[in-house]
N, C-alpha and C positions, 0 to 999 in steps of 0.2 A: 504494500500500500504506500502511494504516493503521498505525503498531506502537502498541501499549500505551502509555500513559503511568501506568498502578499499577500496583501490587503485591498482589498478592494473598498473604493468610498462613493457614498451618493449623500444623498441628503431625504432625510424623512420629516415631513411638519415643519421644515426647519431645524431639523438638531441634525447637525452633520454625524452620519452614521460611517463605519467601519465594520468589513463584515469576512471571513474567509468562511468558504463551503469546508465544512470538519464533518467527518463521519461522527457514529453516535448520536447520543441524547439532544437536542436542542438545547443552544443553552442563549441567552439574549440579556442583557445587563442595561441599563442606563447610569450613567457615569459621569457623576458632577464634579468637576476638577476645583473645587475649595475644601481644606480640608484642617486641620489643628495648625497646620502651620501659618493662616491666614486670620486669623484671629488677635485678638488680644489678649494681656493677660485678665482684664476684666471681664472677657467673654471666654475663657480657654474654656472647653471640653462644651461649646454651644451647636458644634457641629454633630456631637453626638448624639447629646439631646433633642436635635432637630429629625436626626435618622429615623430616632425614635417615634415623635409625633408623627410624623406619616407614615410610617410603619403600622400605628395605631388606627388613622385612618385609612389605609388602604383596604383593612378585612381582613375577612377567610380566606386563605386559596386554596388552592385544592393539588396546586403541584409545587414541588421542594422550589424553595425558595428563601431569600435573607436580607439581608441588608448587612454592609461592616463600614465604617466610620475610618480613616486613619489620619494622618499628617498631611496626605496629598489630595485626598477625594472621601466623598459617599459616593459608594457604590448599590445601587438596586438589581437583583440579580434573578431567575429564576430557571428552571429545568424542566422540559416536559416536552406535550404538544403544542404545535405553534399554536393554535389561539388559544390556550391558555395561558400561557407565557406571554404573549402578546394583550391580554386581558390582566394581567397583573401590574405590565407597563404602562397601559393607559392608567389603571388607576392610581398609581405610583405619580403619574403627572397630575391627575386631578387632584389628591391628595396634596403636593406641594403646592400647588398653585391654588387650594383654599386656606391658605395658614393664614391670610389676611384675617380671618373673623377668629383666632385662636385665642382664648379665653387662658387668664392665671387659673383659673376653679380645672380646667380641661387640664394645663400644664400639668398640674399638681399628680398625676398620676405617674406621668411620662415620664418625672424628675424623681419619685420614688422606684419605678424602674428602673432605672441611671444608678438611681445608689445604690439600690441592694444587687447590681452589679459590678460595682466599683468597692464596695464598702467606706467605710466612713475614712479607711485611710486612703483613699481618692478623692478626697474632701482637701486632702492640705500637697503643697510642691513640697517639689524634692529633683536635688541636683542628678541626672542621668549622664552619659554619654553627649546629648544633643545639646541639653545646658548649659555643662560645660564649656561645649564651644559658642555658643549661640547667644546664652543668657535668655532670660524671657520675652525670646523676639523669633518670628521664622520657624525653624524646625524647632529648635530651644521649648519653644509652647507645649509641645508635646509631652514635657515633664514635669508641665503644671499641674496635670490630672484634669481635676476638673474644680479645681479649687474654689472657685465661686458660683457650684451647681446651683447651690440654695439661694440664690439671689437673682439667676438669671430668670426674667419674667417675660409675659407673651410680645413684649414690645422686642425683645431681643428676638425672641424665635423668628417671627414678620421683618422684622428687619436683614438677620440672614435669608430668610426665603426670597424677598425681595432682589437679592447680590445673588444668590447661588443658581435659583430654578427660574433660568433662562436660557433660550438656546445657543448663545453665544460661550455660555461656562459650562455642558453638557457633551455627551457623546454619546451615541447608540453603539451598541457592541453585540453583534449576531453570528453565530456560528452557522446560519445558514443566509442562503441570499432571501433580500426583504420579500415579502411579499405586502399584496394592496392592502390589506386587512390590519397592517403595524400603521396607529396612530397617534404617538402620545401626542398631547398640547401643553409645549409651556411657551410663555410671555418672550418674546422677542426682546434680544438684549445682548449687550457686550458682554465680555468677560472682563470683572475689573477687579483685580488685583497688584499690589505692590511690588517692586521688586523684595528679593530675599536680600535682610542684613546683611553685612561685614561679620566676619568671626567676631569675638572680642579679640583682644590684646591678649595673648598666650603664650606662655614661655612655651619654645619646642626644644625636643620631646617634655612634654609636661606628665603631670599628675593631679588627679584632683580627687578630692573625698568626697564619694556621695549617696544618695540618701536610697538607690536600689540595691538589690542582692548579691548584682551579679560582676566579676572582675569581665572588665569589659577595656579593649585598646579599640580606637578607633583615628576613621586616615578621611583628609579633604583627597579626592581624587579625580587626575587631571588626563588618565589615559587615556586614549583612542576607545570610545564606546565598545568597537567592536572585540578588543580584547580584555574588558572589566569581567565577564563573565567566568573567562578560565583561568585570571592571575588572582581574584577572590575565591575562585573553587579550590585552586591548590594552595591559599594562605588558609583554607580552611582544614580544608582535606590534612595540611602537612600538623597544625592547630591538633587538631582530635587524634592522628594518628600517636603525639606523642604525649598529649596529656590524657586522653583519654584509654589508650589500647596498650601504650605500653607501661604506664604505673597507675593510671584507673583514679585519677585524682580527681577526676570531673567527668559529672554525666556526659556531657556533649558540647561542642561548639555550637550557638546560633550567630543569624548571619542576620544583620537589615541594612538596608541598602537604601537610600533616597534619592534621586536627584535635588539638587542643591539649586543650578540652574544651565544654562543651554551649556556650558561644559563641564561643569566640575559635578559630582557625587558626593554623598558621605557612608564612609563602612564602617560599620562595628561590628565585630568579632568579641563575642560574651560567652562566657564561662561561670558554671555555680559551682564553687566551691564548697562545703561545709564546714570549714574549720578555722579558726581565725590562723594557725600553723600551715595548713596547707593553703590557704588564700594566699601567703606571702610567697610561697613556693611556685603555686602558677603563676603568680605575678611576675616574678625571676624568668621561669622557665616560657615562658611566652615569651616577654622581652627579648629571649635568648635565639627564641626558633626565629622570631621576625629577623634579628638581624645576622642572625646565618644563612635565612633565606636570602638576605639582600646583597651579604655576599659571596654565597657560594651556590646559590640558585636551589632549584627544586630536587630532592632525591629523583631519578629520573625514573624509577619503578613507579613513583609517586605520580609523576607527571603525566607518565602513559596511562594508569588508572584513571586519572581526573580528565583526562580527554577523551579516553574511550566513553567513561559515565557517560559526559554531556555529549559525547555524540547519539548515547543510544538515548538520553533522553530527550532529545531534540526530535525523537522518532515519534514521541507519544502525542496524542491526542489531548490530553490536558496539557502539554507543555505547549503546543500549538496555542489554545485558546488561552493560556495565563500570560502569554505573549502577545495576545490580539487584546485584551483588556487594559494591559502592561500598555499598548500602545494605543488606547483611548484614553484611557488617563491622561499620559502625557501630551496628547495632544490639544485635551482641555484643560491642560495648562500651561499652554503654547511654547511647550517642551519639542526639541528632537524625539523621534520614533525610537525605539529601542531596536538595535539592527535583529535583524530572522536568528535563530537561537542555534543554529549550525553555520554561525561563523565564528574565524579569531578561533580556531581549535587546531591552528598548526605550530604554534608558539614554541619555540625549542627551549631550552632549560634557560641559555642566557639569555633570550627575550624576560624571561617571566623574571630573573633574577633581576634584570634591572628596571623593570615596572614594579617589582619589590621597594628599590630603593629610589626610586621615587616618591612611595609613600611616608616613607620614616621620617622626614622632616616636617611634617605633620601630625604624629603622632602623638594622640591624647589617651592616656590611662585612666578610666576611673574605676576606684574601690571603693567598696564599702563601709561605710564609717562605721558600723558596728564589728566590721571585723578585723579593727584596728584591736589588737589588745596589750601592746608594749609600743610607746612613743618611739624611744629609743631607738629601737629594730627597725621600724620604719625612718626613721632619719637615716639609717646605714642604708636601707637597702636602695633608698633615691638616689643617696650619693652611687653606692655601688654600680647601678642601673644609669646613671646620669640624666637623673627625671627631676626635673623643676618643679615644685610646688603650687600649683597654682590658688590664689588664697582669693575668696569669691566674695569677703566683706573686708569693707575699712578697718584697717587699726590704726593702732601708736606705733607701729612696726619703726616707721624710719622718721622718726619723731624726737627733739632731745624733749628732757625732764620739763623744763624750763615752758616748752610746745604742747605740751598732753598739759600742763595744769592750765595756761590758756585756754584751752580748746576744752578742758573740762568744766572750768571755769564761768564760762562764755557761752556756755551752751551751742556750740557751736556758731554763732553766732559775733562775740568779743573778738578782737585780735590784738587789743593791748591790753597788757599785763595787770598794770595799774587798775585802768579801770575795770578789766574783769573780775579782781577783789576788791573795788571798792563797793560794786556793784551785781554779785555775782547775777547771772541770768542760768546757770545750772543750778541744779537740786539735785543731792545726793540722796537714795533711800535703801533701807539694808530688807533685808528679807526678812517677816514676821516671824518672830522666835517659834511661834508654831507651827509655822507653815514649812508646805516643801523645797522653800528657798533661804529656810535659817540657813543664816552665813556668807549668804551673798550679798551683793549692792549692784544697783546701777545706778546713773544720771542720767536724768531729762533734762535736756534744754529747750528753748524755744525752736531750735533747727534737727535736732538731733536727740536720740537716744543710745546710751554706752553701756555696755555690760563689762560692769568696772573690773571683776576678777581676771576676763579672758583680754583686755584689751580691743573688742569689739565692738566696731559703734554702725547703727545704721542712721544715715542723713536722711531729711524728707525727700530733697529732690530725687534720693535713689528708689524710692519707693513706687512700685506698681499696680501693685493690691493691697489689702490690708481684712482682713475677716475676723470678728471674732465667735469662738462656735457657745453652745449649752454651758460649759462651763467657766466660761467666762477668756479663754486664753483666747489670743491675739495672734493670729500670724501675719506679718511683714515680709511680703514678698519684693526683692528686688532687681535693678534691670537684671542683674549677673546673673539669674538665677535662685541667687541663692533667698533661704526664709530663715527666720531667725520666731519663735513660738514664745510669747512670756504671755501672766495673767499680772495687770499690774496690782491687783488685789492682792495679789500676797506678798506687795511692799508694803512699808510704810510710809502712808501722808503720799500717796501720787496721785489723788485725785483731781485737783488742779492739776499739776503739771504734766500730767498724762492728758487732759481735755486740750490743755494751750500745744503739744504737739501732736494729737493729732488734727485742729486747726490748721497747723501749719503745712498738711499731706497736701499733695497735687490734687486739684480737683476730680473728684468722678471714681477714688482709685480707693473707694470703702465699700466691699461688696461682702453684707453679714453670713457669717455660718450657721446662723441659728436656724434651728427648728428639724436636725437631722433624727432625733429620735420620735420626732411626735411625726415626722414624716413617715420613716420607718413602721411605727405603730399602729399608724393611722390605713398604710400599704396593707399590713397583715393582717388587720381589723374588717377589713374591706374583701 
């Protein structure tokens, strides 16, 4: 059996369609190219929640069928016979394109669905891979979760439906040629999206601590399209042959892949380790296979393996069609096509060797901060490794004495000395002798908050979001990424100076957490 290697394109209703004849099941998708990465942090995980609502309104179907959310698109998808499949897409369209009358009372179901998928630790950010490089902008979003579920209301849902379900940010994706009988209708309209950020400022090869499970190195990638496929199959392929098969240190290598934009990608390469001892160990030994990879190329038993694979899976019927959807995506989001999945499979060892070391000057480590469990060890093994620290909030770092009582002084705000103690504008407060914070102190100022023990301060202008949930804590999320969690209740005497800075927050950028268990409660009551 032959399959297809094009695409064929026409146009259906308006929504420019893509389609290859595939043997098998019918399978026909509609594909909106806005996705987590096009949001904001006070709207992150709104695309989700939006999948959602018309999901709800679309009904029953009767043939397999789903919907998945990610960084790049919603995707609508189903399996069967054509006009059932084609009866599931029309209403998928009429469904988007009624969210205009969508009621908070209606919301309220769709958002307790959301959570008790996410759970409530998808309620707050956390530094990943994409953060790391990104901060809370771009791909970066995608590690917010869904931090401000509880706050997003029917005017946000209508407002992305409005941007998204229209034919110009859409695509039709069919595994067989159209026929007359495929209608969907959405609103005519452009695709209007931003470009993708700048990295942050990153020391390379870096390292950053953060808030998921898994030891993860990841690379900005600038190769020829048509050979990313088999110089990431054998960084992975060589990845799991030796942490996984031959001392069994980790389940498996996963892989995610994104475009960035019309040249560059991003890859990560994640590993779960379970042990805060052997965490440091793949960390080492990762480091180690990357950069023998880069310079002594691929085992070449290895290499002929990971070529043969992807030749034979270039033969399947699903790798056809996750290629033909691969290549609707990207085209509603005015991406180059992803080249046919049988090419770039002749790459000799020193090809792949030096498309290795291309990557490594890019190269971002993140770990897991809880499987940090000796500071020390890790200060050796950066240096040993020659991985940069990458530090995601302000300090006193490169600060004299003289500068930190200023600026503590001052509330951020002061810059001379004199008058920041004649005058002070910070307030110091220790943690209530009962509470979970006996022993600690921070300062509020009128520009700033400090967490006096670690040298930590976050500023307003860094500030993104800010929520606080049930129990009263506060998260301050910032551009970098990173959040920093306190309850100022369990100081002493912040209530003033905890209301004067959060006044002083960016407008629009206080989205509350409250109401997750009575939502919860209220889901399973129902």
């Amino acid at each position: 059996m032959t399959l297809s290697t094009t695409i064929d394109r026409t146009t259906i209703a308006g929504i420019p369609t893509l389609w290859c004849d595939l043997p098998g099941d019918y399978t026909a998708a509609l594909v909106v190219g806005i996705g987590a990465r096009d949001l904001t942090p006070t709207t992150a995980g709104l695309h989700h929640l939006v999948e959602h609502v018309v999901m709800s309104r679309v009904g029953h179907v009767t043939v397999e069928h789903n919907a998945v959310s990610s960084p790049d698109s919603i995707t609508f998808w189903a399996t069967g016979d054509q006009p059932r499949v084609h009866d599931f897409l029309h209403r998928v369209a009429a469904a988007a394109t009624s969210l205009h009358d969508i009621t908070d009372a209606e919301l309220r179901v769709d958002r307790a669905t959301v959570l008790a998928e996410v759970g409530l630790s998808g309620l707050y950010a956390g530094i990943g891979p994409l953060a790391a490089r990104w901060g809370a902008a771009g791909l970066g979003l995608s590690d917010l979760g869904h931090a401000p579920l509880l706050a997003l209301d029917a005017s946000d849902v209508r407002g992305f439906a409005a941007r998204a379900f229209v034919t110009g940010a859409s695509r039709l994706a069919l595994t067989r040629p159209p026929t007359p009988d495929l209608d969907p209708r959405l609103p005519a309209g452009p695709s209007v999206r931003g470009e993708h950020p700048a990295p942050l400022a990153l020391p390379a090869p870096g390292i950053a601590y953060a808030d998921d499970s898994q030891v993860a190195v990841s690379f900005l990638v600038d190769l020829p399209p048509e050979h990313r496929r088999l110089v990431g199959s054998v960084v992975r392929e060589t990845l799991e042959r030796r942490l996984r098969r031959a001392n069994g240190s980790v389940y498996g290598v996963d892989v995610a892949a994104f475009q960035v934009d019309s040249s560059t990608s991003s890859w990560t390469f994640a590993s779960d380790p379970p042990t805060p001892a052997g965490a440091r160990d793949v960390l080492r030994e990762t480091v180690r296979i990357l950069r023998a990879l880069a310079s002594d190329g691929p085992d070449p038993e290895a290499l002929v393996h990971v070529t043969e694979t992807l030749a034979a899976d270039a033969s399947l019927v699903d790798t056809r069609r996750d290629w033909l959807f691969t290549a609707a995506e990207s085209e509603a989001r005015g991406l180059p096509a992803p080249p046919p999945v049988d090419t770039g499979l002749g790459l000799d060892a020193a090809e792949v060797r030096d498309a290795v070391a291309r990557l490594l000057p890019t190269m971002l480590v993140t770990y897991p901060r809880h499987l940090v469990d000796d500071p020390d060890a890790f200060e050796l093994l950066e240096k040993e490794l020659g991985l940069t620290m990458r530090v995601p909030l302000r300090t006193y770092a490169d600060m004299s004495h003289r500068e930190v009582m200023i600026d503590l002084a001052g509330g951020g705000v002061r810059h001379d000395l004199a008058s920041a103690l004649v005058t002070p504008k910070g307030t110091f407060h220790k943690g209530r002798y009962f509470g979970p914070q006996r022993g600690l102190e921070i300062s509020l100022g009128p520009r700033q908050l400090v967490l006096v023990s670690t040298g930590v301060k976050v500023q307003v202008e860094d500030v993104v979001l800010v929520g606080e949930d049930d129990d009263g804590d506060v998260e301050l999320v910032t551009r970098t990424g990173a959040s920093v969690v306190i309850n100022p209740r369990h100081f002493r005497r912040t209530e003033r100076p905890w209301g004067r800075f959060l006044a002083a927050l960016p407008p629009g950028v206080v989205r509350s957490k409250r109401g997750a268990v009575a939502l919860s409660s209220a889901s399973q009551d129902g």
